[in-house]
TIMI-914854 format. One record per residue: x, y, z of N, C-alpha, C, O in turn. Coordinates in steps of 0.05 Angstrom, whole numbers, plus 32768, in hexadecimal, padded with zeros to 4 digits. Layout:
BEGIN
XYZXYZXYZXYZ;...
***
This chain:
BEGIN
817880B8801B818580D3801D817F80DF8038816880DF8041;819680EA8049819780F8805F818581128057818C811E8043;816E811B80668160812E8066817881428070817581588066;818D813F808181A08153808D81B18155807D81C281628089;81B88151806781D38149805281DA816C805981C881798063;81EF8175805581F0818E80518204819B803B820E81B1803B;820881818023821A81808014822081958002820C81A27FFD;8234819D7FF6823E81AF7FEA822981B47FD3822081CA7FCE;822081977FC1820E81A77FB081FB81B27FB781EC81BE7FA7;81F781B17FD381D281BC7FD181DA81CC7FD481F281D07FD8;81C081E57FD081C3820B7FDC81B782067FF381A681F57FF9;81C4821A800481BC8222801881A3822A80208198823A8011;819782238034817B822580348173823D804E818082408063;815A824C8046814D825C8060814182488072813B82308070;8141825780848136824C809E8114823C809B810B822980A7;8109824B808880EE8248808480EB8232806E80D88222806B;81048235805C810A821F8048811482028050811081EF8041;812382018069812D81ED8076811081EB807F810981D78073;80FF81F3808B80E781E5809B80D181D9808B80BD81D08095;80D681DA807480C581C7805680D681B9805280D681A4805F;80EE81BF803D80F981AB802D81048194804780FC817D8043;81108198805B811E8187806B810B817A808481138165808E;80F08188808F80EC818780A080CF8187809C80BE818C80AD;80CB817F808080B08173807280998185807A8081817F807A;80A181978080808581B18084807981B68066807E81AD8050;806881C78074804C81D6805B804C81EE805B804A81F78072;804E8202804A804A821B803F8026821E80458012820F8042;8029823C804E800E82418052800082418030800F8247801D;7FE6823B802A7FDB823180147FDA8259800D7FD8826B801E;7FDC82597FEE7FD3826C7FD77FEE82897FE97FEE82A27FEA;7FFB827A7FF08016828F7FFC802F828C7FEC803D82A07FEB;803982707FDB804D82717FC9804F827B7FB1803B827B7FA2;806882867FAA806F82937F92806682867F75806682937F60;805C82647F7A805C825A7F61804382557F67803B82447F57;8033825A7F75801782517F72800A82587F5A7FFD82497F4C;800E82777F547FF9827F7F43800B82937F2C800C82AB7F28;8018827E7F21803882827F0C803382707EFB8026825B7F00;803F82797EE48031826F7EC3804682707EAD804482697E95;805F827C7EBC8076827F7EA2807582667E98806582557EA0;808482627E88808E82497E7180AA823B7E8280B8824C7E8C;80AF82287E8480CB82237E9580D5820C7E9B80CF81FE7E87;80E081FF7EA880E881EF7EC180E681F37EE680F282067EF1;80D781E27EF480D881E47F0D80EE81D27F1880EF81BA7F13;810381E07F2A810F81C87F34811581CA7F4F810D81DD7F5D;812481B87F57812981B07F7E813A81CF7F82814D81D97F76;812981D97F9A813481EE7FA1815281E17FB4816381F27FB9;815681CD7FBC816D81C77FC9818681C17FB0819881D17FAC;818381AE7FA3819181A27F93819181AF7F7381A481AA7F64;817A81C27F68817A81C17F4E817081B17F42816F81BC7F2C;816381937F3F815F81847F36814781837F27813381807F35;814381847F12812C818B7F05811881747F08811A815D7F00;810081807F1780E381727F1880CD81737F0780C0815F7F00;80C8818F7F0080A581917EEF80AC81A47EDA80B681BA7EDA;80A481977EC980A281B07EA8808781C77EAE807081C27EB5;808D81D47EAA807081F47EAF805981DF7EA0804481DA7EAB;805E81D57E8C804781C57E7B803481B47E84801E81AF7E7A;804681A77EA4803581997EB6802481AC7ECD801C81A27EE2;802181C27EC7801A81D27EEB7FFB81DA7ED77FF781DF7EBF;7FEC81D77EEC7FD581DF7EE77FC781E77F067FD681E27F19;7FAC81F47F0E7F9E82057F1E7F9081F67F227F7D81EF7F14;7F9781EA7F417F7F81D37F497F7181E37F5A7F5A81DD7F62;7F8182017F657F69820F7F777F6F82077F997F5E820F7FA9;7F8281F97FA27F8981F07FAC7FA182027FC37FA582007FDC;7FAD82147FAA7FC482267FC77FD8821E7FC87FEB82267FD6;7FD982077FB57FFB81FD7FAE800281F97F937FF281F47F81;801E81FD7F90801F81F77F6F801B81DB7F6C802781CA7F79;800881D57F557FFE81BB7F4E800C81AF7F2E800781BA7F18;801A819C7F31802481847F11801781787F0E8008817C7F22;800981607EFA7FFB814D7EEF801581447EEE800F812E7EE4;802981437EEF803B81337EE2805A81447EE4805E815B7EDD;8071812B7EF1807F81327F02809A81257EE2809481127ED5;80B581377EDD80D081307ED280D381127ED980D581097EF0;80D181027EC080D480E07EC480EB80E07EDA80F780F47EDF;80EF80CC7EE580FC80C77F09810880DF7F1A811880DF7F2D;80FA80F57F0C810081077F2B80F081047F4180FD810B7F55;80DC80FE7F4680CF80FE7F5980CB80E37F6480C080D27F57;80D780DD7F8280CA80C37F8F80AD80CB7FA280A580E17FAA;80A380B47FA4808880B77FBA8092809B7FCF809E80857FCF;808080B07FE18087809680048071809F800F806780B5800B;8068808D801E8051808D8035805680A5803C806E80A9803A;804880BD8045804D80CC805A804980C58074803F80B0807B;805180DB8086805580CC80A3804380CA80AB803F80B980BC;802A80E0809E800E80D880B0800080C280A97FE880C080AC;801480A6809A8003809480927FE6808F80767FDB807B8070;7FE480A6806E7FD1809F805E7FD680AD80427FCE80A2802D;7FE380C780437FE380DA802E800580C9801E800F80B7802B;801080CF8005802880CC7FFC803A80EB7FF5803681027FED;804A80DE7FFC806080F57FFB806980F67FE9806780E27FDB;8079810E7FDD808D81127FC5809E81237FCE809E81397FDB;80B481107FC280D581177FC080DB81227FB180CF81247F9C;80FD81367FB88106812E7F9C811F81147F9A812D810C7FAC;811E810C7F84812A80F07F83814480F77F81815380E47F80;814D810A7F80816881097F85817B81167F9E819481157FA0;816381227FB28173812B7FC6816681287FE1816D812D7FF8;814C811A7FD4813781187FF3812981317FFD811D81348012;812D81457FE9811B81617FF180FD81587FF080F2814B7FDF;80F38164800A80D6815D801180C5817B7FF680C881937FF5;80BB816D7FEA80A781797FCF808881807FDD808681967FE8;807581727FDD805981717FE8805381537FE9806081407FF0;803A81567FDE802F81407FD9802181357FC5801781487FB8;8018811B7FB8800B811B7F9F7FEF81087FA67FEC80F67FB6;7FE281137F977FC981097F9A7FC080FA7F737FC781047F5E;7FAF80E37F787FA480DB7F667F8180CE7F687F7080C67F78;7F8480D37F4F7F6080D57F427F4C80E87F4F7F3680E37F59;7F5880FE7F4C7F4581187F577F3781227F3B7F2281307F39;7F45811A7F297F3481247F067F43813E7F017F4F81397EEC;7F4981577F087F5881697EFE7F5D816F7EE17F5881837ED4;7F6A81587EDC7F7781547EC27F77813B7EB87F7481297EC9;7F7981357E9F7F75811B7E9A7F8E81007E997F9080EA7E8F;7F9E81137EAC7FB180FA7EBB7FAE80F87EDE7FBA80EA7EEE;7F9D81067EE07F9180FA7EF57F9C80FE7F137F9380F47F27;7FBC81147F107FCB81167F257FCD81367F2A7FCB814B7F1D;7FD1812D7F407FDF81457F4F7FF181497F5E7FE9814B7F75;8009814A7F5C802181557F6C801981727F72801881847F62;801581747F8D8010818E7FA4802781937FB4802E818B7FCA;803581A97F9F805681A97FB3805281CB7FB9804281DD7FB3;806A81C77FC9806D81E37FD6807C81F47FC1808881EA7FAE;807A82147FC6808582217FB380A482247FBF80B782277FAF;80A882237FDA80B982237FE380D8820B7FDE80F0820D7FE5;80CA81F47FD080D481E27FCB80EA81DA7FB780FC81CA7FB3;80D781F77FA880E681FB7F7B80EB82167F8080E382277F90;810182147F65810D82287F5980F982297F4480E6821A7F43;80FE823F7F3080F0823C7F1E810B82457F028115825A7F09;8113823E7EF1811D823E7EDA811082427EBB8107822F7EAE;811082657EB0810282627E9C810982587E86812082567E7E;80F382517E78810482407E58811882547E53811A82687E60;8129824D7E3C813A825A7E2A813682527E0D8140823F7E01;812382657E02811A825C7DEB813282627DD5812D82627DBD;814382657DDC815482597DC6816882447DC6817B82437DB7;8160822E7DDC815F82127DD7814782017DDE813B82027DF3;814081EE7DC5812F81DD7DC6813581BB7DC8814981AF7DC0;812281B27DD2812C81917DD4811781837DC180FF81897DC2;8126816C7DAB810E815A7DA5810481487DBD810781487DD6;80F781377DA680E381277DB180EF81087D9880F181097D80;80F480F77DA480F380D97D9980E580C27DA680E680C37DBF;80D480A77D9780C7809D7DA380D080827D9A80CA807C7D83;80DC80747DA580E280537DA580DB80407DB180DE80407DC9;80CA80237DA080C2800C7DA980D27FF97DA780CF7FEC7D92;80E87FEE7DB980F17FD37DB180F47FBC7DC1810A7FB17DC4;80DD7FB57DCB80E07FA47DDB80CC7FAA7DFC80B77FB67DFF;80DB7F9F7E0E80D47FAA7E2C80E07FC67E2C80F47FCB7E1F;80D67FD47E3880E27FF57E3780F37FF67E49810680047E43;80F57FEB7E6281067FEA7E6E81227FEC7E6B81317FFC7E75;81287FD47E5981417FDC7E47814C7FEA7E3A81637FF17E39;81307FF57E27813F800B7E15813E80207E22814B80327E18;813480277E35813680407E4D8152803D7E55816280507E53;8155802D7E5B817580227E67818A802E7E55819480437E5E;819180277E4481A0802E7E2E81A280517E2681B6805F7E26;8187805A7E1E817C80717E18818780877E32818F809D7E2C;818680807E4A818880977E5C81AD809B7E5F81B980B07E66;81B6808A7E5981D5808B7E5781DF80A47E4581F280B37E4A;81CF80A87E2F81DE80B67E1381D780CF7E2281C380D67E2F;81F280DD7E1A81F580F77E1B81DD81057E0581D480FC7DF0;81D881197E1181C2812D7E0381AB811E7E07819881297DFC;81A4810A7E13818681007E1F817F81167E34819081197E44;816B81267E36816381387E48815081297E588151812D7E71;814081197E4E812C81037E65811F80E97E57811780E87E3F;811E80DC7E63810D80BE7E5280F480B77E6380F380BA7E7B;80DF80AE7E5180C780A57E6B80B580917E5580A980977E41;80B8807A7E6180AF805E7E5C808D80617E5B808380687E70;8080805D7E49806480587E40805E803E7E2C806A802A7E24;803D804F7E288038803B7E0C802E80547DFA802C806B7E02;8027804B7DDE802280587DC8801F80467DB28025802E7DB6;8012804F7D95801080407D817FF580337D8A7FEC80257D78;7FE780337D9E7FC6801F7DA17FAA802E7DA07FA480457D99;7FA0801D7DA77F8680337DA47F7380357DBA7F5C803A7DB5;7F7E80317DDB7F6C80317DED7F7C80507DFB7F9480567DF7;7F69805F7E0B7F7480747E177F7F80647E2B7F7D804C7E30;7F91807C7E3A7F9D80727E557F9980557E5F7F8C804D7E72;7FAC80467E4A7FB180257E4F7FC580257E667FD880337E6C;7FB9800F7E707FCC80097E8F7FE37FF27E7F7FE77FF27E67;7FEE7FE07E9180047FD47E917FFB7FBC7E8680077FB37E73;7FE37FAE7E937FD37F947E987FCA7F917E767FC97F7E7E66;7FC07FB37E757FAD7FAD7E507FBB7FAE7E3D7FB37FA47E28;7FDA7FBE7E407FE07FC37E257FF27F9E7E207FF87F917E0C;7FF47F987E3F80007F757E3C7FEE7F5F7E2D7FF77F4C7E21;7FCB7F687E317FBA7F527E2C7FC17F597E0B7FB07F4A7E01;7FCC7F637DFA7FD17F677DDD7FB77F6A7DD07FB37F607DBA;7FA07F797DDE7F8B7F837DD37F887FA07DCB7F727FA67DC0;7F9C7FB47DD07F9F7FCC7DD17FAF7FD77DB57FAC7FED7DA9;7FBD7FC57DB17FCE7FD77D9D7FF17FDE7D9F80047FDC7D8F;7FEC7FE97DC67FFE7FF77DC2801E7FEC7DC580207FD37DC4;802C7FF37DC6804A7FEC7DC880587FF57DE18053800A7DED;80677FE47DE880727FF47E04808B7FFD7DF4809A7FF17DE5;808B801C7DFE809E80307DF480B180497E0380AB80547E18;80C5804D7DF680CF80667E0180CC80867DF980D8808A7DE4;80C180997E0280C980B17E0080E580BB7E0280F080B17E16;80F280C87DF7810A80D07DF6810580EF7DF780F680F87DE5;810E80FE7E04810A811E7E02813781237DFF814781187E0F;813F81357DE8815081387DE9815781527DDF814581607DD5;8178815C7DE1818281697DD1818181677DBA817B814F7DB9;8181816D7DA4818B81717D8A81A8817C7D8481B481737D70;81B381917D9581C6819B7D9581D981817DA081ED81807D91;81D981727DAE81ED81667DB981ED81467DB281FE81377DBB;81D9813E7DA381D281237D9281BB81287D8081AB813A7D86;81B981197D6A81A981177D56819281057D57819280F67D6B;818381027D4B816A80F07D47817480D77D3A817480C07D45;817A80DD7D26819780C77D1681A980AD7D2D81A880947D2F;81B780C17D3C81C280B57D5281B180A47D6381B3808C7D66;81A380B07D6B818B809E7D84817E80857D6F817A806E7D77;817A808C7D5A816E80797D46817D805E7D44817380487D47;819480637D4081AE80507D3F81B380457D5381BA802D7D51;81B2804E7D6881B080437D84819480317D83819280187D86;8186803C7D80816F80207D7F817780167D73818C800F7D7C;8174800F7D5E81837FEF7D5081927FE07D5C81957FC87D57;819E7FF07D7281BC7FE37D7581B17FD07D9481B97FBB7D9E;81A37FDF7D9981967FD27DBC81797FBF7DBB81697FB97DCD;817C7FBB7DA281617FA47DA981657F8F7D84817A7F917D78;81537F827D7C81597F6E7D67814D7F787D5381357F737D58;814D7F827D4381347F8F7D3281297F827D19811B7F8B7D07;81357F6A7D1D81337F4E7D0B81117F3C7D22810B7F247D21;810A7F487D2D80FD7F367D4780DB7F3D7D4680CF7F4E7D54;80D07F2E7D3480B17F3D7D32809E7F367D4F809B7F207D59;80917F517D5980837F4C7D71808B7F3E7D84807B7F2E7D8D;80A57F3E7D8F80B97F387DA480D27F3E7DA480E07F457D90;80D87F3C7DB980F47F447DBB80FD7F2B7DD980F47F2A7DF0;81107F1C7DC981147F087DE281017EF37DEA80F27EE77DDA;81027EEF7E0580ED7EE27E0C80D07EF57E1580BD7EEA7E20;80D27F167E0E80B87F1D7E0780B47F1D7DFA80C47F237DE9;808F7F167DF480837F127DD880677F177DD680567F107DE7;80647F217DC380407F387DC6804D7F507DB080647F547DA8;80357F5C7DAA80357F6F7D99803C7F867DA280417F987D92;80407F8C7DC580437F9B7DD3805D7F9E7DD780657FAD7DE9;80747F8C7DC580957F8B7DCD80997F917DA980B27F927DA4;808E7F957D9680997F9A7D7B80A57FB37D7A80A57FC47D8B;80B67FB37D5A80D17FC47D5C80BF7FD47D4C80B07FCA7D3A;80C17FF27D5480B4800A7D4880C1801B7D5780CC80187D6D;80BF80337D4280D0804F7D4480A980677D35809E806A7D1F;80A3806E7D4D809180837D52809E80987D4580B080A27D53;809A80A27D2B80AD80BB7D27809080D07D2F807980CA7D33;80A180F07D2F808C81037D30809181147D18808081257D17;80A581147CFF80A2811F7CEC80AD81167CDA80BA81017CDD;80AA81207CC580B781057CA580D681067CA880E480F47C9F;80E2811E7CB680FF811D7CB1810881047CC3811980F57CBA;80FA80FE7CE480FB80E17CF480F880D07CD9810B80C57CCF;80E180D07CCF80D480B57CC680ED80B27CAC80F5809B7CA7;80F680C87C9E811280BF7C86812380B67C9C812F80A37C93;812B80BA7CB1814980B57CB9814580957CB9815080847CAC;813180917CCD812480777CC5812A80687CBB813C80587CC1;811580687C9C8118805B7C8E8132805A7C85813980427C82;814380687C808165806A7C7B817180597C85817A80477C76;817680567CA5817A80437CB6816F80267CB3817E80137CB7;815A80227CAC8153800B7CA8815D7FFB7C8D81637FE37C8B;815C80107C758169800B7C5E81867FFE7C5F818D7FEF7C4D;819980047C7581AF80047C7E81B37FE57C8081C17FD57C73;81A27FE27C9581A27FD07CA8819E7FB67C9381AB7FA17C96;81817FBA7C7681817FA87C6F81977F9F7C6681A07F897C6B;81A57FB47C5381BD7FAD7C4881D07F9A7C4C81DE7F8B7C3D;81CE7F9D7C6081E37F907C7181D67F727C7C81DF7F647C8F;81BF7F6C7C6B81B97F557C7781A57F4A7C89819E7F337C8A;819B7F647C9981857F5B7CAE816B7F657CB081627F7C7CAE;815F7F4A7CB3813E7F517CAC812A7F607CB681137F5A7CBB;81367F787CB881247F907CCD810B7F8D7CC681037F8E7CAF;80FA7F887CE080DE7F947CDC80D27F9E7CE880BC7F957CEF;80DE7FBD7CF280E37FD17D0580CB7FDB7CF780CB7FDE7CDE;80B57FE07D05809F7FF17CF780A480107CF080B980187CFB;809B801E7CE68097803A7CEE807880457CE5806A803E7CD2;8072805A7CFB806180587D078057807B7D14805B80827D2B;804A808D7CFE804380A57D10803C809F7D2C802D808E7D35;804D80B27D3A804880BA7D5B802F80C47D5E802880D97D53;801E80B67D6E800780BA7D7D800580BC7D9F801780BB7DAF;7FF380BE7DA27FF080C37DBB800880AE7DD7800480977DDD;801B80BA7DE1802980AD7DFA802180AC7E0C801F80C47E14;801980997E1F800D80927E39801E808D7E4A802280757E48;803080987E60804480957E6E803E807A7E7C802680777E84;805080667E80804680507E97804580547EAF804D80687EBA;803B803D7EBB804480417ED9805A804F7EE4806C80547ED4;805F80587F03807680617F09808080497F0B809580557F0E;808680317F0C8091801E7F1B80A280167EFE80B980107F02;809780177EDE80A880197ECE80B180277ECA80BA80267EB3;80BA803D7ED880CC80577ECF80E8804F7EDD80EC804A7EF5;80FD80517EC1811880517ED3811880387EE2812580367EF7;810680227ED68108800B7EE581297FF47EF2812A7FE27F02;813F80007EE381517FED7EE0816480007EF381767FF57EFF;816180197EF5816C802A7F048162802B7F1F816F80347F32;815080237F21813D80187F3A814E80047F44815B800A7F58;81507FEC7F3981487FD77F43816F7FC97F4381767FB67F51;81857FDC7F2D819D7FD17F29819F7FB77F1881AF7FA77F0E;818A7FBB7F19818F7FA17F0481967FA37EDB818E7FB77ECF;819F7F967ED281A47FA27EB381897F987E9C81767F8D7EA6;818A7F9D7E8781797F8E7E7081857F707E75819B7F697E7C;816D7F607E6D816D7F447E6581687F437E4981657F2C7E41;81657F577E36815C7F4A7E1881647F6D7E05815B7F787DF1;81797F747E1881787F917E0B819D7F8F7E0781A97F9E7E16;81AA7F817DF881C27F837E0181D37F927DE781CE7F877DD1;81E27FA57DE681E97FBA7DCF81FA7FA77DBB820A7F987DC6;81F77FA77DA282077F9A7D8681FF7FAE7D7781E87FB57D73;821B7FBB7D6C82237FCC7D5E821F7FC87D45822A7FB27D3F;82117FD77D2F82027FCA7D1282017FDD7D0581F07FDB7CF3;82147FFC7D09821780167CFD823680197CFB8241802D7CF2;
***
């Protein structure tokens, strides 16, 4: 992305705003509007709109900048900064210069800090009279069902983890050695108003084999089995409904289900991995069974 773009969607920027977002400057510390701000909300790219940090991630590192543990799954890229040592943050969709993020300072128990300028965000308060669920799907490599999942209308964000195990903050390496438990999975954050739980349910079935115990394809481990994480009995009936369906019709589901426990986001490097990289699923391919 041209740091000079001067394209119609962006807003127009101040002089002082062009010398951060475009021209990678710093706000004098404990001087921005969001430093020491607590509403309920959305933060997003003051150029583009593009939503970066939920209020739920900002916490008081003391620091003089507004501080995230945790940045809107693929809004944010990181790059070397120029001085060589520190990393930078983007926003991933327009190249607005953000701050910077730092890791394993302890803060919080994810361990990050995105240190952006206030100058950088808008701020957007909730509207509590719309809410978004929450859906949690295992089928396979996540990659794929991420793939599939971010297409549907009324998906508000997806972000690839593990869940279902029993080690805290499992990396990539442990939840693979199949000593953990957990499952590689999707978060789904959505509308309700604009798709159903029902719907997304059906869609899993349809994007992975649910006839396929502890693999999917040529992955295989306990960490690729078909499970649906519900968070309340009305998930866990649609469920089971769906699966009832499915037997009917012949096929040997052995789609677990499985109270939602604790989600451990993965690496960045699995996030939005196929959108990254252009490339499609190898073992995620859609057959229609509704």
């Amino acid at each position: 992305m041209n740091d000079s773009d001067t394209s119609k969607h962006y807003h127009p920027l101040t002089s002082e705003e062009e010398r951060i977002i475009v021209h990678k400057g710093t706000e004098r510390p404990f001087s921005g509007k969001y430093y020491d701000f607590w509403e309920e909300g959305t933060y997003v790219c003051k150029r583009c709109e593009s939503p970066l940090f939920h209020s739920a991630a900002k916490f008081d590192a003391g620091c003089g900048w507004p501080s995230f543990d945790e940045e809107i799954p693929g809004a944010v890229i990181r790059q070397l900064d120029a001085d060589g040592y520190r990393t930078e943050i983007l926003c991933a969709h327009c190249g607005a210069h953000l701050g910077h993020v730092f890791i394993g300072e302890g803060f919080t128990p994810k361990n990050t800090r995105h240190c952006v300028n206030s100058l950088s965000l808008r701020f957007i308060p909730q509207n509590p009279s719309r809410t978004f669920d929450t859906a949690i799907f295992a089928g396979g490599c996540f990659w794929g069902v991420e793939y599939h999942f971010k297409k549907v209308k009324g998906v508000i964000s997806t972000r690839a983890g593990y869940t279902g195990g029993t080690l805290n903050y499992p990396t990539y390496q442990e939840v693979c050695s199949g000593t953990t438990g957990h499952a590689e999975a999707l978060e789904i954050i959505f509308d309700p108003q604009q798709i159903a739980f029902e719907d997304l349910a059906k869609l899993f079935f349809e994007i992975h084999d649910p006839t396929q115990l502890n693999r999917q394809g040529p992955d295989v481990g306990l960490q690729y089995r078909s499970a649906i994480f519900y968070l309340n009995e009305e998930q866990k009936a649609i469920a089971q409904k769906l699966i009832s369906t499915l037997k009917s019709k012949g096929l040997d589901v052995v789609t677990s289900l499985e109270p939602a426990t604790t989600f451990w986001p993965a690496e960045d490097y699995h996030q939005n991995y196929y959108e990254k990289t252009g490339k499609k699923p190898y073992c995620h391919i859609y057959t229609k069974r509704f």
